[in-house]
N, C-alpha and C positions, 0 to 999 in steps of 0.2 A: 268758927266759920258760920255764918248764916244759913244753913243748910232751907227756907225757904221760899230762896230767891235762886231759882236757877238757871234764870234767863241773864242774872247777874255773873255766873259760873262758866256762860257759854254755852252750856246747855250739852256740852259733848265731853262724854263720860265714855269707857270704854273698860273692857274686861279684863284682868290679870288672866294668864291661863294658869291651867291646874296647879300646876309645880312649884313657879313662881309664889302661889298664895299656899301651899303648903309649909313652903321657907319661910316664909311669914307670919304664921300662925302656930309654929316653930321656935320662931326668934330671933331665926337667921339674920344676918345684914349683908344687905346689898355689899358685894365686894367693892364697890366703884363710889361706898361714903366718900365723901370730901369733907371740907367746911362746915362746920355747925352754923346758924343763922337762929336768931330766936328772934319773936314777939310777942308781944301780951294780946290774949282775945278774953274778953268779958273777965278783967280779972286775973287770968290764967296762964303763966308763963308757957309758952307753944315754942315748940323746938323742931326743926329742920335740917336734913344732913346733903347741902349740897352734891349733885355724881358728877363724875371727874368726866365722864363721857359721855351725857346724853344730854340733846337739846330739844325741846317742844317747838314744833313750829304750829303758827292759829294762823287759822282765815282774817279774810281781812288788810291781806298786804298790798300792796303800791303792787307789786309783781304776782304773778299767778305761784301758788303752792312751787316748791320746790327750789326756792330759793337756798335752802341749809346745801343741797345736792348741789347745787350751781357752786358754792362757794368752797366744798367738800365733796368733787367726785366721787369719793372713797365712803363715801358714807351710806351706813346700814340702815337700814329704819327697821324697830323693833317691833313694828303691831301693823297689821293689815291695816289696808286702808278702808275709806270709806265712815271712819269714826268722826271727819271733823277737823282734827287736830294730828298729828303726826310728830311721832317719837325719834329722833335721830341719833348713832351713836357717829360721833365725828372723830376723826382720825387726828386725835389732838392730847395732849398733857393737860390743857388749860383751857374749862370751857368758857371762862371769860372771854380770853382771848379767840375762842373762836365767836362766840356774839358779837365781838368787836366785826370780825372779817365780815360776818356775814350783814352786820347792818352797815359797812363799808360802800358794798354787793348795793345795797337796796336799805336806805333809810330807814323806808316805811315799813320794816316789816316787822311781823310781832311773833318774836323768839324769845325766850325764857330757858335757863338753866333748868334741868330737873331735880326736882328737892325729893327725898324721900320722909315722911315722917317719924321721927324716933319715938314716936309711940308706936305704932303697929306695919311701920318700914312703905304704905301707902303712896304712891305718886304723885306729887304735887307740880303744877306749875304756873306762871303768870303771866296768862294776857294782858296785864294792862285794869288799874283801878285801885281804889280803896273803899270801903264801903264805912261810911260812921254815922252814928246813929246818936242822937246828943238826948241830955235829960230832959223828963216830962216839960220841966218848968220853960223852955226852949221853944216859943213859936216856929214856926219854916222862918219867918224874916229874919230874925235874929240868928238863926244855922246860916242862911243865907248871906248874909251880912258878912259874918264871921268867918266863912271860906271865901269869900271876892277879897276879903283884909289880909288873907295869906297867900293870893296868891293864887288861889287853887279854881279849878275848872268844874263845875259841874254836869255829869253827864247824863245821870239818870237819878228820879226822885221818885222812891217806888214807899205805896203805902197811903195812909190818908190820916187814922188818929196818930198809931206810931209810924215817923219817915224814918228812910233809910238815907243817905244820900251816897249817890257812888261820883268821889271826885277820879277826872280823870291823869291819870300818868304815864307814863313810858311802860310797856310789858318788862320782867324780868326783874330785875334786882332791885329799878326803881321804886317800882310799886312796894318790896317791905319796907325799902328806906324811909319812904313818904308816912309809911303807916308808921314807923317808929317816932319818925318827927311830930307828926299829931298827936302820937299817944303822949308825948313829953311835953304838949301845951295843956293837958290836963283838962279841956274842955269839953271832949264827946264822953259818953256813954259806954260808948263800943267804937273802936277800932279796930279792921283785922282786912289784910289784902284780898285783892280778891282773885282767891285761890281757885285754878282749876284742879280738880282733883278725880284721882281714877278710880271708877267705880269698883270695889273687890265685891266677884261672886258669890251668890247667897249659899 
């Protein structure tokens, strides 16, 4: 992950509380693992364990916050608010299917599955992006060139000798897809979505 771009991230990072990052530091796993999901960053096979019950809602929707609750009465949110972003555990087996209902509810809105990371069990989720980064020998026209020929949207171009480019995508699931598909035309540098991730206490 690009860890110095965090206006790329969203910028809303939020705290584990004590126990939580005890279990963690531990070993423990999240009871609520799902689905594995992997993709390459710089190289590096990175591995994901989708939770069977929790959904990230971000700013930014068609509708005002609270759209997961509208679609999911029943539903708990895990973390104070005021962070940004909002954690929900939804009254469901299948949190695909509940991202189905809820962008049903409201098109526009930017909900992602939460991934926990199998290296140190971290919170991960996806508003929306991929960020790649292509080799030195790579002017901007020719990145540029090269993402309009796939297809792809550019959203933000952050940088001046090394660019970054962040194309845009759909939040949640789409966003690794698209990274997997670039990473398989073998052209950037760096590929890797762009992950929100929760900040663990120092």
């Amino acid at each position: 992950m690009i860890r110095v771009l965090p206006m790329l991230l969203v910028g809303l990072m939020f705290n584990l509380n004590a126990a939580a990052f005890e279990k963690i530091q531990k070993g423990a796993k999240p009871v609520d693992h799902g689905q594995a999901y992997e993709w390459q960053e710089d190289g590096q096979r990175r591995v994901v364990y989708m939770s069977k019950s929790l959904v990230a809602e971000f700013p930014g929707t068609a509708m005002p916050m609270g759209v997961v609750q509208k679609a999911f009465p029943r539903a708990e949110e895990s973390q104070a608010r005021g962070t940004g972003v909002r954690i929900w555990s939804v009254t469901t087996d299948d949190v695909t299917r509940a991202i189905t209902a809820i962008r049903n509810l409201d098109a526009g809105t930017k909900v992602s599955p939460v991934f926990y990371d199998a290296k140190n069990g971290t919170r991960r989720a996806l508003p929306g992006g991929v960020i790649l980064r292509f080799e030195p020998t790579w002017d901007e026209q020719r990145a540029r060139a090269w993402i309009k020929s796939q297809d792809y949207e550019i959203e933000q171009v952050i940088g001046d000798e090394k660019k970054f480019y962040l194309v845009r995508t759909g939040s949640g699931l789409d966003a690794l897809e698209t990274a997997k598909l670039i990473s398989q035309a073998n052209v950037a540098e760096s590929v890797t979505p762009n992950w929100w991730v929760e900040r663990l206490p120092r």
